[in-house]
MMTF fields as JSON, N, C-alpha, C and O atoms, coordinates in Angstrom:
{
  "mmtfVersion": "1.0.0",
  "mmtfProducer": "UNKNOWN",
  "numBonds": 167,
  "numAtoms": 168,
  "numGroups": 42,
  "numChains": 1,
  "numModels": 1,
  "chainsPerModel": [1],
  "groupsPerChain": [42],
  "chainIdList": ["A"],
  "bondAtomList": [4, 2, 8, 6, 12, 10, 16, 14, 20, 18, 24, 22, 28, 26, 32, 30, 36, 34, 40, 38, 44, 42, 48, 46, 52, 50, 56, 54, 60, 58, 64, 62, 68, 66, 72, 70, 76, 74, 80, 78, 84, 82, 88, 86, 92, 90, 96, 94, 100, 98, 104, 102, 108, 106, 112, 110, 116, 114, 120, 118, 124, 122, 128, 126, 132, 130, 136, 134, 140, 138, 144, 142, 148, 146, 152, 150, 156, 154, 160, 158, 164, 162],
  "bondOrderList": [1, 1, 1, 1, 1, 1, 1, 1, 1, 1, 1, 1, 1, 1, 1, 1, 1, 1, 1, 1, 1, 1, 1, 1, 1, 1, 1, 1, 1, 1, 1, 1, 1, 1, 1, 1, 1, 1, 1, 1, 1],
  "groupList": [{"groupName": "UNK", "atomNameList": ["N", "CA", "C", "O"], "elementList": ["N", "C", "C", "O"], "formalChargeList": [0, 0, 0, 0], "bondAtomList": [1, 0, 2, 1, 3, 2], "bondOrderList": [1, 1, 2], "singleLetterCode": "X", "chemCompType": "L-PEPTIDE LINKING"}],
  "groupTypeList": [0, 0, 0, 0, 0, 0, 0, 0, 0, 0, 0, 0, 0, 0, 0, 0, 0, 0, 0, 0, 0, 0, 0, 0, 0, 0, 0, 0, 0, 0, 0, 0, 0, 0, 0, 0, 0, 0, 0, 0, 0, 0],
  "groupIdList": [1, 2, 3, 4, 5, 6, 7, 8, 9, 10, 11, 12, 13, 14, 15, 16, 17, 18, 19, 20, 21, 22, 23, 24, 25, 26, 27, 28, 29, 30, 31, 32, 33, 34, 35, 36, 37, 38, 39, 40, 41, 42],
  "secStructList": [7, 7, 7, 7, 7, 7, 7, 1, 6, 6, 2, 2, 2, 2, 2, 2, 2, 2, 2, 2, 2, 2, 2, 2, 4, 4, 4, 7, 7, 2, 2, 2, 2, 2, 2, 2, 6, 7, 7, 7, 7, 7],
  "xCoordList": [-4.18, -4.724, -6.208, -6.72, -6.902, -8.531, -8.684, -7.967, -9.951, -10.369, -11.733, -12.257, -12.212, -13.531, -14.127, -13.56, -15.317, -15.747, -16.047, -16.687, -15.224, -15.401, -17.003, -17.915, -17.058, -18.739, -17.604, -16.425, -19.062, -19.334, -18.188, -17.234, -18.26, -17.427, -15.881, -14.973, -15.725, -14.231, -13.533, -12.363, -14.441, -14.051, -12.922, -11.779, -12.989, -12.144, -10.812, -9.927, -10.554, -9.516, -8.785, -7.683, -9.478, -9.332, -8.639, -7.596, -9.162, -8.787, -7.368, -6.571, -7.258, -6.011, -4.655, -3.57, -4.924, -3.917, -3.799, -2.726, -4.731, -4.648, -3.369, -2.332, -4.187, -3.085, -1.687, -0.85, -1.497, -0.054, 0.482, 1.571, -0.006, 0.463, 0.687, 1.844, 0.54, 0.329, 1.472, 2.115, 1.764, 3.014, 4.165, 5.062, 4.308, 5.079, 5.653, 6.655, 4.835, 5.187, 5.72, 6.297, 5.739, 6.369, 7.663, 8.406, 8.398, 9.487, 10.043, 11.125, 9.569, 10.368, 10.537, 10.028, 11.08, 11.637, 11.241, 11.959, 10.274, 9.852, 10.256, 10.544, 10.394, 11.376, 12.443, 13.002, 12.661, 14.195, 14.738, 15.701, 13.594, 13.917, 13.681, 14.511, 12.518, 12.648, 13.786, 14.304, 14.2, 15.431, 16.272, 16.8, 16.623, 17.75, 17.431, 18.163, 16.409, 15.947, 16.062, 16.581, 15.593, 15.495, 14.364, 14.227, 13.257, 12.062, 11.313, 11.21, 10.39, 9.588, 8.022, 7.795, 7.375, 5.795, 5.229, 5.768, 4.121, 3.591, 1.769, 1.201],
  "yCoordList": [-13.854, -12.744, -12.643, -12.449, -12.845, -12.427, -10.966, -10.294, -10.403, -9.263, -8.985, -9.286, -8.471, -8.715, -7.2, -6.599, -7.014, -5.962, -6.364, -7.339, -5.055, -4.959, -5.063, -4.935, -5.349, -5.756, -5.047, -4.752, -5.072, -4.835, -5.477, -4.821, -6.629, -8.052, -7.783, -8.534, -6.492, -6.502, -5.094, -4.819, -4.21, -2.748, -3.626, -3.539, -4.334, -4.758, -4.92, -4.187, -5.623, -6.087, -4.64, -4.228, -4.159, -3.219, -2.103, -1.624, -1.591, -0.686, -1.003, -0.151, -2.858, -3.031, -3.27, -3.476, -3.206, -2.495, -1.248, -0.672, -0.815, 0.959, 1.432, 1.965, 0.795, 1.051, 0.765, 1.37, -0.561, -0.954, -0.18, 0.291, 0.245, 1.083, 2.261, 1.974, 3.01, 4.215, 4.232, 5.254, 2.881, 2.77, 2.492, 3.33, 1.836, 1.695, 2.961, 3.35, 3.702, 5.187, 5.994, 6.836, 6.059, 6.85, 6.481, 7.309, 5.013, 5.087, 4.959, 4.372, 5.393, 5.313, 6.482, 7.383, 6.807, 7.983, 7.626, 7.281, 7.801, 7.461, 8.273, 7.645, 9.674, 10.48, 10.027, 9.606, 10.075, 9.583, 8.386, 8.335, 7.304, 6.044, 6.479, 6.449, 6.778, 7.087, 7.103, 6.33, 9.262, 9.416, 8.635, 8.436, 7.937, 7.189, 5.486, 4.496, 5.623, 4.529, 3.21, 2.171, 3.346, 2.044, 1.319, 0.169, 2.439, 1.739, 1.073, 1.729, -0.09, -0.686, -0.674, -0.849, -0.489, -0.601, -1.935, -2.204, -2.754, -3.282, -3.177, -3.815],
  "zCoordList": [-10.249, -9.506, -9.828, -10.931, -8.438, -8.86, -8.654, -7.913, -9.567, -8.859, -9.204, -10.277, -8.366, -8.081, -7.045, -6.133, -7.614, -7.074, -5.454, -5.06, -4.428, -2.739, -2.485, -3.301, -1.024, -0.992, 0.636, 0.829, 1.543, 2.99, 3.63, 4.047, 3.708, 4.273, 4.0, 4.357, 3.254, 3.124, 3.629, 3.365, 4.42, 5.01, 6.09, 5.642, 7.227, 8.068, 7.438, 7.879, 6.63, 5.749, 5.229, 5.592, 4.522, 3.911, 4.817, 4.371, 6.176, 6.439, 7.321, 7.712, 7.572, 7.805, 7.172, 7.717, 6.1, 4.671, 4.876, 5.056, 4.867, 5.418, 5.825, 5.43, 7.183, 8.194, 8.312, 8.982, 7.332, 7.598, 6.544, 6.872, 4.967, 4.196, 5.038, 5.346, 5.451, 6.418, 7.301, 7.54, 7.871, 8.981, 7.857, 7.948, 7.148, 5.964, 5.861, 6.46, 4.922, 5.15, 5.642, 4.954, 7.093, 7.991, 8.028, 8.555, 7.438, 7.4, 6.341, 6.345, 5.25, 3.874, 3.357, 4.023, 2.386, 1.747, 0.005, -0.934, 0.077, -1.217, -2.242, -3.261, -2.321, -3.455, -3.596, -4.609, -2.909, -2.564, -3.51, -4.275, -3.105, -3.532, -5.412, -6.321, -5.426, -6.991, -7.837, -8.643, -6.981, -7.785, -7.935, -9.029, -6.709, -7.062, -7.912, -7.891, -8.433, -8.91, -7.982, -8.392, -6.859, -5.915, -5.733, -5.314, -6.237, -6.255, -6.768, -7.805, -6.962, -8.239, -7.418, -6.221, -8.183, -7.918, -8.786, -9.859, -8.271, -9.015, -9.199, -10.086]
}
C-alpha cells in the first residue's frame, strides 16, 4: 500500500469514491451490521 500526500490531479478520482461510498450507503444498514457483528472495516 502506497500513500502519499493528494495533489489537484486527484479531486476527479476522489469525488468518484465519494459518490459510490454515498450510493453504498443508501443500501446498507450499518448499525445494524455492527450489532450483529457482521461488519469489518479496514
Amino acid at each position: 500500500m502506497n500513500i502519499r500526500l493528494a495533489n489537484s490531479n486527484d479531486i476527479e478520482k476522489i469525488n468518484a469514491i465519494i459518490n459510490d461510498l454515498n450510493n453504498v450507503k443508501k443500501f446498507c444498514k450499518f448499525e445494524s451490521d455492527i450489532l450483529n457483528k457482521e461488519m469489518y472495516i479496514m
